[in-house]
Backbone as a ProteinNet text record, in pm:
[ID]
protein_1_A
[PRIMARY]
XXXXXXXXXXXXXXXXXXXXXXXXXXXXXXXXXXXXXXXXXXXXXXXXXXXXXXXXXXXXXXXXXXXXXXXXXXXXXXXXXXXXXXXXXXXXXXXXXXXXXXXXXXXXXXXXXXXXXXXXXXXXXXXXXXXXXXXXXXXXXXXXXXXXXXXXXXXXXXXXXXX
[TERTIARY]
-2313.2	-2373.8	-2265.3	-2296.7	-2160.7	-2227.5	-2102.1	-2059	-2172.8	-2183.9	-2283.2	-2453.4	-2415.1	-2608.6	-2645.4	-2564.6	-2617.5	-2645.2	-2581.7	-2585.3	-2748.8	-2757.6	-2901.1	-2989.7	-2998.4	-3106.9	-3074	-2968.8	-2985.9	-3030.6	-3011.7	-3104.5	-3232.7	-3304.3	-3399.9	-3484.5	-3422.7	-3515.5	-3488.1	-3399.7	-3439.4	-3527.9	-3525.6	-3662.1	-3766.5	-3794.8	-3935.3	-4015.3	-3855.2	-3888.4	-3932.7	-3889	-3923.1	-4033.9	-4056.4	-4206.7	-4316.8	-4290.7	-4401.6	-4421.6	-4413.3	-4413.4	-4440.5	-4566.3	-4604.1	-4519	-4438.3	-4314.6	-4186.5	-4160.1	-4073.2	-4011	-4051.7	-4030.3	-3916.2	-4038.6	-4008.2	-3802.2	-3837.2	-3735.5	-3650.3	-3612.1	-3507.4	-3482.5	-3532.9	-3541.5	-3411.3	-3456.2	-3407.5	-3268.9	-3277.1	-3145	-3019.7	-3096.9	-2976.8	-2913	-2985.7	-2945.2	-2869.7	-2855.4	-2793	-2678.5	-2695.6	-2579.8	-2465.7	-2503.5	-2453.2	-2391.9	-2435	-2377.3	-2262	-2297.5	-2184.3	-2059.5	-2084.8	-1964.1	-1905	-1971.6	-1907	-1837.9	-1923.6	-1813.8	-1689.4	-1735.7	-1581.8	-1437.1	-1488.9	-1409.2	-1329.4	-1404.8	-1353	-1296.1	-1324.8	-1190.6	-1035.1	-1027.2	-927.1	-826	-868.6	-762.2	-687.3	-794.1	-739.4	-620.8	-576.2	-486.2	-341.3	-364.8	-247.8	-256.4	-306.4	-327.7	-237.2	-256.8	-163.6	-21.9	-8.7	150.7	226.9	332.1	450	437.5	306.3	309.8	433.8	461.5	566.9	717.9	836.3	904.9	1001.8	1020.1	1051.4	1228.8	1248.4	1383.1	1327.8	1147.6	1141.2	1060.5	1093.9	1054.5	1171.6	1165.1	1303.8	1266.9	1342.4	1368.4	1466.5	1411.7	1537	1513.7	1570.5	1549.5	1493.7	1554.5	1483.7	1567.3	1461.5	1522.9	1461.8	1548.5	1491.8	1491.2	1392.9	1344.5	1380.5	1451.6	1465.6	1449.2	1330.4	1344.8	1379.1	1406.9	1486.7	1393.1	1252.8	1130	1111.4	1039.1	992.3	1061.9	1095	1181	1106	1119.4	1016.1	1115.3	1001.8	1118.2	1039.6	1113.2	1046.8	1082.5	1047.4	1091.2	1029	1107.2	987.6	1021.9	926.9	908.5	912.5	951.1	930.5	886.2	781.5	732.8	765.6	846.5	933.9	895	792.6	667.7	607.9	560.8	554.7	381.8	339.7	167	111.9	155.5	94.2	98.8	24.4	-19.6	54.7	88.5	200	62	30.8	-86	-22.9	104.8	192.3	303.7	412.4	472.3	518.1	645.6	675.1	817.6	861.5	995.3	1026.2	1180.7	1216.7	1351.8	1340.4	1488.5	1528.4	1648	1727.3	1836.4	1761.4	1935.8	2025.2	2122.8	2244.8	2374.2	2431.3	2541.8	2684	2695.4	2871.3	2968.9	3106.7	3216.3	3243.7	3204.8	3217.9	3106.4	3120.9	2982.7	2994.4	3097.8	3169.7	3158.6	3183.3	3181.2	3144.1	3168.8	3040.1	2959.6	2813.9	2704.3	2742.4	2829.5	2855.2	2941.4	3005.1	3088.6	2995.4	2881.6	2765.7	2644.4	2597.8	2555.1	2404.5	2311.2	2153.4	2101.1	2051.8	1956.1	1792.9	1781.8	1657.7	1595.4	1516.2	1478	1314.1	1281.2	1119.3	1075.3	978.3	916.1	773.9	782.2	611.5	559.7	407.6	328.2	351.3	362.1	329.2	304	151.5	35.7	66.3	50.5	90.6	-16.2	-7.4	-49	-27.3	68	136.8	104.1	104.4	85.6	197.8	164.5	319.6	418.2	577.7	630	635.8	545.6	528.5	609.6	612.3	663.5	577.7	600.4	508.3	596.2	551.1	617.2	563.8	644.9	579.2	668.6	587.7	613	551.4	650.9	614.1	697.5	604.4	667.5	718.1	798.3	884.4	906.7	881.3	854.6	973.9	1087.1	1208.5	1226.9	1087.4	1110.1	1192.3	1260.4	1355.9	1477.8	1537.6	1684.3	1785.2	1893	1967.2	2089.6	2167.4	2218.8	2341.3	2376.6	2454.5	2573.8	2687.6	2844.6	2896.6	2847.9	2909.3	2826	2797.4	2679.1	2584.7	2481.6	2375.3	2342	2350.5	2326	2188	2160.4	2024.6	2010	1957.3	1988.9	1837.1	1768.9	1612.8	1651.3	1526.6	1497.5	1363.1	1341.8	1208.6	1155.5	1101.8	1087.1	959.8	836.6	705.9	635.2	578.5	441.1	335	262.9	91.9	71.8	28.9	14.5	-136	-205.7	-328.5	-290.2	-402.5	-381.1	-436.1
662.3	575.8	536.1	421.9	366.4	374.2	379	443.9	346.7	174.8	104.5	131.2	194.2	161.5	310.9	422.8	564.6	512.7	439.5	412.9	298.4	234.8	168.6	245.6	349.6	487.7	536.5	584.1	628.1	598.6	446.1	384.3	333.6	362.1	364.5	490.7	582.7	721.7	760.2	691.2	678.5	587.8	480.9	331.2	465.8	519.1	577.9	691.8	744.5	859.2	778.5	704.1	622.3	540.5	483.9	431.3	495.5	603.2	680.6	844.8	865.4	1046.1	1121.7	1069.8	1165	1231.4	1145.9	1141.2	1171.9	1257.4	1280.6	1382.3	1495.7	1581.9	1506.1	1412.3	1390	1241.7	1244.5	1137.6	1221.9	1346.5	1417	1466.9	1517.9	1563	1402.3	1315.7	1212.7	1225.1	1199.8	1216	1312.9	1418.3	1555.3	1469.2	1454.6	1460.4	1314.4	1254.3	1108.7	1154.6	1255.6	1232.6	1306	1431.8	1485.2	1408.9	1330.4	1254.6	1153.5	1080.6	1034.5	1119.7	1264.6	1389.4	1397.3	1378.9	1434.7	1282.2	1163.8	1073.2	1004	1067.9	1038.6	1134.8	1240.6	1347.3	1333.9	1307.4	1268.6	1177.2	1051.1	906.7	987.2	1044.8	1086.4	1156.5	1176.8	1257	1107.5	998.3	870.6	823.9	833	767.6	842.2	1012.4	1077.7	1088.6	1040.3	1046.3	873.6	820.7	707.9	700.7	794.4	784.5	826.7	811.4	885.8	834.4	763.7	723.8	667.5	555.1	464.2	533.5	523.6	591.3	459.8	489.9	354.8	276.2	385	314.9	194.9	220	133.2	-17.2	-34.8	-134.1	-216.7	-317.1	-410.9	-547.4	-534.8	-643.7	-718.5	-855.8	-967.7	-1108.6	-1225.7	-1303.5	-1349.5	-1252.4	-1201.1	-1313.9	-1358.7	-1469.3	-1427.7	-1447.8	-1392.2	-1469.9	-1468.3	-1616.6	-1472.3	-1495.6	-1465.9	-1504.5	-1568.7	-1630.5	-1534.5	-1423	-1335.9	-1167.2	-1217.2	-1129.9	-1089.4	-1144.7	-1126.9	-1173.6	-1067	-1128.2	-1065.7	-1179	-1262.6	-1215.7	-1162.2	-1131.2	-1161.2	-1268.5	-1300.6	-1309.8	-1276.6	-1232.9	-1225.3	-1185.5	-1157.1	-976.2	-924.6	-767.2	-758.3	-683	-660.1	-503.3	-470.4	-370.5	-325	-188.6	-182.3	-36.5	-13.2	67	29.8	65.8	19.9	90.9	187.2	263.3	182.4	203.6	226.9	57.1	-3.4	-106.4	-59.9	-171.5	-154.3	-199.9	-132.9	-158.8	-227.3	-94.8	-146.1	-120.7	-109.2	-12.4	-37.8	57.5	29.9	13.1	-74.4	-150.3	-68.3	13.1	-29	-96.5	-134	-297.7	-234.2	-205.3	-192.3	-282.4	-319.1	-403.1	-358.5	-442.6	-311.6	-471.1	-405.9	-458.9	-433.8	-557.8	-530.8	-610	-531.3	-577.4	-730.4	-713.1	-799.2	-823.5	-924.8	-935.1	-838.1	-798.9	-701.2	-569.8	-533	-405.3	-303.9	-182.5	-94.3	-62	29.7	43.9	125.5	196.4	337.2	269.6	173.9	126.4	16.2	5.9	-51.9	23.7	-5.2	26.8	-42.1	78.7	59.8	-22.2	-147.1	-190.6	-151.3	-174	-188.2	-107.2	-15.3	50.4	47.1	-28.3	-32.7	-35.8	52.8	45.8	-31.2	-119.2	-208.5	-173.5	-157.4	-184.4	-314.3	-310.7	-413.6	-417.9	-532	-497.5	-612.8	-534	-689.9	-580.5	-699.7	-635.2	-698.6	-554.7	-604.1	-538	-615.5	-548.3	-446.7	-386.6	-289.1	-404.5	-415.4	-485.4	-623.4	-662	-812	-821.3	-894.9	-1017.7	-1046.4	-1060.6	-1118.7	-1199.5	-1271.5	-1272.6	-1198.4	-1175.8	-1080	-1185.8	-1109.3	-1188	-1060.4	-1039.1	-920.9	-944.8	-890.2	-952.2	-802.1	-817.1	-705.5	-739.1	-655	-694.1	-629.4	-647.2	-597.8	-692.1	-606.1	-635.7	-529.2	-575.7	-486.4	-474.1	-554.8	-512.9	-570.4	-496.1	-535.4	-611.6	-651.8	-802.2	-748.2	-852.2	-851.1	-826.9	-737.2	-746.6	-792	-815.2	-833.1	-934.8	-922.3	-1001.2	-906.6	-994.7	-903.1	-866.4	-786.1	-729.7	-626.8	-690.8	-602.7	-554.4	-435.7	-348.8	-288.7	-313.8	-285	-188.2	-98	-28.8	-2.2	62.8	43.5	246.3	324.6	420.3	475.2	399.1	474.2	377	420.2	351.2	367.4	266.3	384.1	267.8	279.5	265.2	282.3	272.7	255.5	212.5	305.7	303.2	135.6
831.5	732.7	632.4	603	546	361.4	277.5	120.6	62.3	103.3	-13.5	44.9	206	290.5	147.7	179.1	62	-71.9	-139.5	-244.2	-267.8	-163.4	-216.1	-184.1	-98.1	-44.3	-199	-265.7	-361.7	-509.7	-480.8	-613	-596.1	-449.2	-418	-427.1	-473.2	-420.7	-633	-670.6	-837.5	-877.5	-807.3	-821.3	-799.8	-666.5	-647.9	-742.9	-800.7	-882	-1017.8	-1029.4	-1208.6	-1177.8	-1057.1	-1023.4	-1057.2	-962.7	-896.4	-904	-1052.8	-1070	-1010.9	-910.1	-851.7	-695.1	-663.7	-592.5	-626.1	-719	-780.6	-714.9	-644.2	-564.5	-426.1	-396	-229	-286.6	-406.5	-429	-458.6	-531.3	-570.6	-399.5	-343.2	-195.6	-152.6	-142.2	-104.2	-149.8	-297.9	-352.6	-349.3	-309.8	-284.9	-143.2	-50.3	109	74.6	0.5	17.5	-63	-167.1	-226.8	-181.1	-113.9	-11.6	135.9	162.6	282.9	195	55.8	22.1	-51.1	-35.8	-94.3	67.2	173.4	281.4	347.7	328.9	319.4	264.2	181.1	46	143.7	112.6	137.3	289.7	410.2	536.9	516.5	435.5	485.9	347.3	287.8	247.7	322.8	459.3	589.9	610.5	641	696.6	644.8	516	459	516.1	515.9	526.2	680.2	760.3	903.1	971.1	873.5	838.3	867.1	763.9	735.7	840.3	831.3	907.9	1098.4	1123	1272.2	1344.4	1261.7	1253.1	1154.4	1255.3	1134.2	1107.9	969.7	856.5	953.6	986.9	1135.2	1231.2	1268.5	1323.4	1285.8	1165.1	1086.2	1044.1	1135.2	1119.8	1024.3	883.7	819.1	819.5	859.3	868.9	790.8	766.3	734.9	575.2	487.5	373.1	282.3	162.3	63.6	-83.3	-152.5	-296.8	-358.3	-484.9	-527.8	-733	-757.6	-908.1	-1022.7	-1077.5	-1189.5	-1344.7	-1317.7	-1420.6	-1444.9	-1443.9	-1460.9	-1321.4	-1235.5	-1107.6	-982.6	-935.1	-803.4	-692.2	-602.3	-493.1	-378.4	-267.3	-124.1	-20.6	92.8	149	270.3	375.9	507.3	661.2	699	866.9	887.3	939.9	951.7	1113	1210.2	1338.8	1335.3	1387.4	1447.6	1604	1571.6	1693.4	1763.9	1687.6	1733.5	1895.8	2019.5	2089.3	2127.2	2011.1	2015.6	1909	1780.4	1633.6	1629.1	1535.6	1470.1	1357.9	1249.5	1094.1	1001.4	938.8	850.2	704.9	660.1	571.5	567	475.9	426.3	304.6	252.2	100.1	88.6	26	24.4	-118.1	-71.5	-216.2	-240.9	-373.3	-406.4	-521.1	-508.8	-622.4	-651.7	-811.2	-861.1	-895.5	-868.9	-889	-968.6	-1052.3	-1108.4	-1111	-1023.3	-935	-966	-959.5	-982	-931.2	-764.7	-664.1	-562.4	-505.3	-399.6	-302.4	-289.6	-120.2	-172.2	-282.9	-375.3	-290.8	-272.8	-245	-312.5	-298.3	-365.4	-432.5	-394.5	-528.7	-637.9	-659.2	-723.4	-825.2	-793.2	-912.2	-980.4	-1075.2	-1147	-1119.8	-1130.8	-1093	-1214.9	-1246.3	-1326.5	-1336.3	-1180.7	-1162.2	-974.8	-997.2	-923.7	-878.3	-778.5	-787.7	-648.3	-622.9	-510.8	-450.7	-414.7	-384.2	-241.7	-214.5	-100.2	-34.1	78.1	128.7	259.2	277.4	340.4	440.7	567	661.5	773.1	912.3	1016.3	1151.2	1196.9	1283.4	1426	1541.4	1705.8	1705.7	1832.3	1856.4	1856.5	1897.9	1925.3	1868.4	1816.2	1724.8	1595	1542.8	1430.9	1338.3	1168.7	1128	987.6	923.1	801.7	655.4	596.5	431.5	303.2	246.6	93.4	-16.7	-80.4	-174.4	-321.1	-412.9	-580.1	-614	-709.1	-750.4	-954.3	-1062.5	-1144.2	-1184.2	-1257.4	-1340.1	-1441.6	-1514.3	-1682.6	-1753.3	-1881.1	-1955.7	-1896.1	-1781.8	-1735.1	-1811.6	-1809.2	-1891.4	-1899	-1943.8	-1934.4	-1793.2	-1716.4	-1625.2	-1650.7	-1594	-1700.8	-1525.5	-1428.9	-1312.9	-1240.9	-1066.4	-1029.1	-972.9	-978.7	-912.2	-765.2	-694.2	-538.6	-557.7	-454.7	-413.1	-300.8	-316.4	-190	-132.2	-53.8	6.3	119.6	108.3	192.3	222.7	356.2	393.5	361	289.5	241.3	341.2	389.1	401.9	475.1	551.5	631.5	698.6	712.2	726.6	853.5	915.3	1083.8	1176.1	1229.7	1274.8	1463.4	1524.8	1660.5	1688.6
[MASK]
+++++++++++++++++++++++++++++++++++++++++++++++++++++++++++++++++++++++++++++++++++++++++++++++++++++++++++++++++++++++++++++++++++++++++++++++++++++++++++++++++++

């Protein structure tokens, strides 16, 4: 039984009790057993999420074709994802982008300085083996002024997956 069908059994068996006093018995009766089926439904889809994770490992989530759109506040990434999964479906995963402030464009990463560190969801859905495109916003408010150029460096951290 699904979370909203309990919930109108349950404001139905309070309608009957505030109706009908003399039913007050058979409506609390009602109400235990409904509210109980929505404690035991809550509780079971909370496996789902962590039953999720880790199907797909973040190696096989190939980002390519990625373009950044910076207007100073919000920077925009936009791309195609390959799922290289060949069981699991890509439900999501979580990107993270760090700005970084560099000497040079070629620089290495240890040789710049982190501005901005942020991790986003992002919700796509992909076949085994398929393609899709994503688009995900990234908010770096408060960074601080540039003394070099800016490089950004993404990685793919986490993902939740579905047979």
């Amino acid at each position: 039984m699904s979370i909203p069908a309990i919930l109108v059994v349950l404001a139905g068996a309070l309608a009957l009790a505030l109706l009908y006093p003399n039913l007050r018995v058979v409506a609390l009766g009602i109400f235990a057993v409904m509210a109980s089926l929505a404690g035991i439904a809550l509780t079971s889809n909370s496996g789902a999420v962590a039953e999720q994770e880790g199907r797909i490992a973040p190696e096989q989530v190939i980002i390519g074709d990625t373009t950044l759109f910076d207007d100073g506040r919000v920077l925009s990434i936009t791309g195609r994802v390959t799922n290289e999964n060949d069981v699991f479906r890509l439900r999501s995963f979580d990107m993270r982008v760090q700005m970084l402030d560099c000497p040079a464009q070629d620089s290495p990463l240890e040789d710049c300085a982190i501005l901005a560190d942020k991790t986003a969801l992002v919700r796509v859905d992909i076949p085994p083996e398929q393609t899709r495109d994503f688009s995900v916003p990234f908010s770096f408010t408060d960074r601080p002024r540039l003394k070099g150029l800016a490089v950004f460096d993404r990685s793919i951290v986490g993902t939740r997956a579905t047979e």
